[in-house]
C-alpha positions in Angstrom: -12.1 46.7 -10.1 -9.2 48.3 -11.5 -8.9 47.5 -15.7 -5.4 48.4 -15.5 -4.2 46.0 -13.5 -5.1 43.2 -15.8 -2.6 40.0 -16.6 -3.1 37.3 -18.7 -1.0 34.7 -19.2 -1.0 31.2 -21.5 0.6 29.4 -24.4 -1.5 29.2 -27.5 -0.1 25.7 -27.9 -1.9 24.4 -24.9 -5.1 26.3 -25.8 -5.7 27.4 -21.8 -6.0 31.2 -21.4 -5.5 33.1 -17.9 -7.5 36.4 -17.3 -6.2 38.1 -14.1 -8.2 40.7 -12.7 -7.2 43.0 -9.4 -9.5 44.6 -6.8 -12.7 42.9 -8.1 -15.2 43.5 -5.3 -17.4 40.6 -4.0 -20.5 41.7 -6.0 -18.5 42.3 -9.3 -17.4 38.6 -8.6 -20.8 37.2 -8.3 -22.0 39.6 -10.9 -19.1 38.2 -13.5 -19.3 34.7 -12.7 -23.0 35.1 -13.1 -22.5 36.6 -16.8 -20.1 33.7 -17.5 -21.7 31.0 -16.3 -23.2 30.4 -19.8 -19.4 30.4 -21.3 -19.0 26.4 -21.7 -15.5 25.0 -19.4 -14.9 28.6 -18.1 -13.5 28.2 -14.5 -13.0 31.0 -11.8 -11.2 31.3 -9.1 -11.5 34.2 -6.2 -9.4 35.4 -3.5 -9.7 37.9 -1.3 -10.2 40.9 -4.5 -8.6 38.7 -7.1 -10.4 37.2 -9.9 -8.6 34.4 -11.9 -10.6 33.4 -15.2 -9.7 30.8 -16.8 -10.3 28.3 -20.0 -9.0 24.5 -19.6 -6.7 23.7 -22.6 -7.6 20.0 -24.3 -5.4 18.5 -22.1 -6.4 19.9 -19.2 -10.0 18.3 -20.2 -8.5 15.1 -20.8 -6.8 14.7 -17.6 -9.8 15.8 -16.2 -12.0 13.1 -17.7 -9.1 10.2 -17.3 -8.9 11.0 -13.2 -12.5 11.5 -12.8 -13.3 8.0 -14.7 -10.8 6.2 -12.8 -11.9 7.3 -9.1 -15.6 6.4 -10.3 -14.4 2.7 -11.3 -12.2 2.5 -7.8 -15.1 3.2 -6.2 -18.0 1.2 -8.1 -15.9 -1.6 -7.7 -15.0 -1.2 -4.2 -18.7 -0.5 -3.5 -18.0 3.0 -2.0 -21.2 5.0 -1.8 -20.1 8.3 -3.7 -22.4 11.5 -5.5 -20.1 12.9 -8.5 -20.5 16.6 -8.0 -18.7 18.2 -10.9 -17.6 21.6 -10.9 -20.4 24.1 -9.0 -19.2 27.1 -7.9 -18.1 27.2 -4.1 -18.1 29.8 -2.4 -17.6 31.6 1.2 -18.7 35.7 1.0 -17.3 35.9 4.4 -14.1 34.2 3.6 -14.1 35.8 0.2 -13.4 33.0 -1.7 -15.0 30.6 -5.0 -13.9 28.6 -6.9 -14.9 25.9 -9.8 -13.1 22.6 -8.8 -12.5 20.3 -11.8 -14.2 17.3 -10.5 -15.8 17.0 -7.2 -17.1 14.3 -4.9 -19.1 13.8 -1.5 -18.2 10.1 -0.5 -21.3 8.3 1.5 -24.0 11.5 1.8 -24.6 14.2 -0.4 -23.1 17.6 1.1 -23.3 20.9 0.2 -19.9 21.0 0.2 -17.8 17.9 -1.4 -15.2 15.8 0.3 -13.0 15.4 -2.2 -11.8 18.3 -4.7 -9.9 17.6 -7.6 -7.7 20.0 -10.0 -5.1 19.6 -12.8 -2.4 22.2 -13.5 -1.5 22.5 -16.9 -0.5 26.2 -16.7 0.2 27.9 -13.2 -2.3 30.8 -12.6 -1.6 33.4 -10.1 -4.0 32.3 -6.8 -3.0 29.9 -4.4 -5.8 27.2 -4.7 -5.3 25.6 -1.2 -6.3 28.8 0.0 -9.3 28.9 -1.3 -10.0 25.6 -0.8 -9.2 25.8 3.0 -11.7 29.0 3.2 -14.5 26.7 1.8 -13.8 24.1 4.1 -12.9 21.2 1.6 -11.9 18.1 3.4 -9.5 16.7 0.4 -7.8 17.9 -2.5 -6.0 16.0 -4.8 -3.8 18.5 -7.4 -2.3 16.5 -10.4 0.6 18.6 -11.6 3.9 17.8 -14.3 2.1 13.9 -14.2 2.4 14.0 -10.5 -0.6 13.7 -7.7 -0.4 15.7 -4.2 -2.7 14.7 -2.0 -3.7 17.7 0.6 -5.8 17.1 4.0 -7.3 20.1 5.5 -6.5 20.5 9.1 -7.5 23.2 11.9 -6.3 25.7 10.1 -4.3 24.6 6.3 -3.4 21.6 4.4 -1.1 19.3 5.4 0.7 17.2 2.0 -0.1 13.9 2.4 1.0 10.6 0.9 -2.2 8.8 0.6 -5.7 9.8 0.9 -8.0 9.8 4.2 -10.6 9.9 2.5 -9.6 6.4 0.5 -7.0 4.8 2.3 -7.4 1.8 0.8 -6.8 3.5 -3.0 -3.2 2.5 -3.8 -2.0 6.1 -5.3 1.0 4.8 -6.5 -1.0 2.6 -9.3 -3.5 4.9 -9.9 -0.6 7.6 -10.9 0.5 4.7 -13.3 -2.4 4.7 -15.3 -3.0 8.3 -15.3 0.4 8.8 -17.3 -0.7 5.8 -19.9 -0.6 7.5 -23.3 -4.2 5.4 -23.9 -7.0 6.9 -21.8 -9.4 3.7 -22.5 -6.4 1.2 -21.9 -5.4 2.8 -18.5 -9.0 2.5 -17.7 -9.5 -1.6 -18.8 -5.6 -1.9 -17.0 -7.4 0.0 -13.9 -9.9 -1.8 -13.7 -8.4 -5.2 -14.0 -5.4 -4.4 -11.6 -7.9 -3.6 -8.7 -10.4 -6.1 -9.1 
């Protein structure tokens, strides 16, 4: 790991701090994640040598939670089986990749590897996060960036942007974005919850 070859980016008024960190070996990865794991919200992301550590802002938190609460109400009330994972680390030695999604879901079973990963971009970081993703072999990921959701299947060999999820074709995407953007995280969840029942 090289210390000069550090880069951290962030605005104080979102709160959500980048650490960049070139030519970290795989047991300097493990051996730093492990230190940090203790270090409440801390997320990390690794990349073939690069280490990206970051710390969620308030809003990134709140997005979080909002998205998160209004998949587990889609899918209590469409009776869809599902296992909340969270954020555990993934990771692939071999395909020298990890990463903390922010929410995580196995639809049906419980895998060791979820179905659906989920993460909000407040600030850009510096590591292409369908990369990683496609080297841990997630099926789904859903990014929500500038109040906008990509949905990303993973096929033979990358993702392929797609308008509405595989996983939940029946989720209509287009009203879940709607109450995502409400300004009132419990309204957006009552409105939800009424609109799909």
């Amino acid at each position: 790991m090289n210390p000069s070859l550090l880069e951290q980016s962030g605005s104080k008024s979102l709160a959500e701090q980048r650490l960049v960190l070139y030519g970290v070996s795989w047991q300097q990865y493990e051996t730093l994640r492990q230190t940090l794991e203790e270090v409440s919200g801390t997320r990390m992301t690794y990349l073939d040598g690069t280490l990206e550590i970051m710390t969620p802002s308030p809003e990134h938190e709140s997005v979080k939670a909002t998205i998160g609460t209004l998949l587990d109400v889609y899918l209590i009330q469409k009776g869809i089986r599902f296992y909340k994972c969270g954020s555990p680390t993934l990771k692939n030695q071999d395909k020298v990749r990890g990463k903390e999604p922010d929410e995580s879901y196995n639809l049906g079973t419980k895998k060791n590897i979820p179905d659906l990963a989920i993460e909000v971009v407040v600030s850009s970081g510096s590591l292409d996060i369908l990369s990683v993703y496609q080297g841990l072999g997630v099926p789904e990921v859903w990014l929500w960036k500038n109040s906008q959701l990509s949905i990303y299947c993973l096929r033979s060999q990358d993702y392929e942007q797609i308008s509405k999820s595989e996983l939940l074709p029946e989720l209509d995407i287009a009203l879940l974005v709607k109450y995502l953007n409400y300004p009132d995280q419990y309204d957006a969840i009552i409105e939800f919850r009424n609109a799909i029942a």
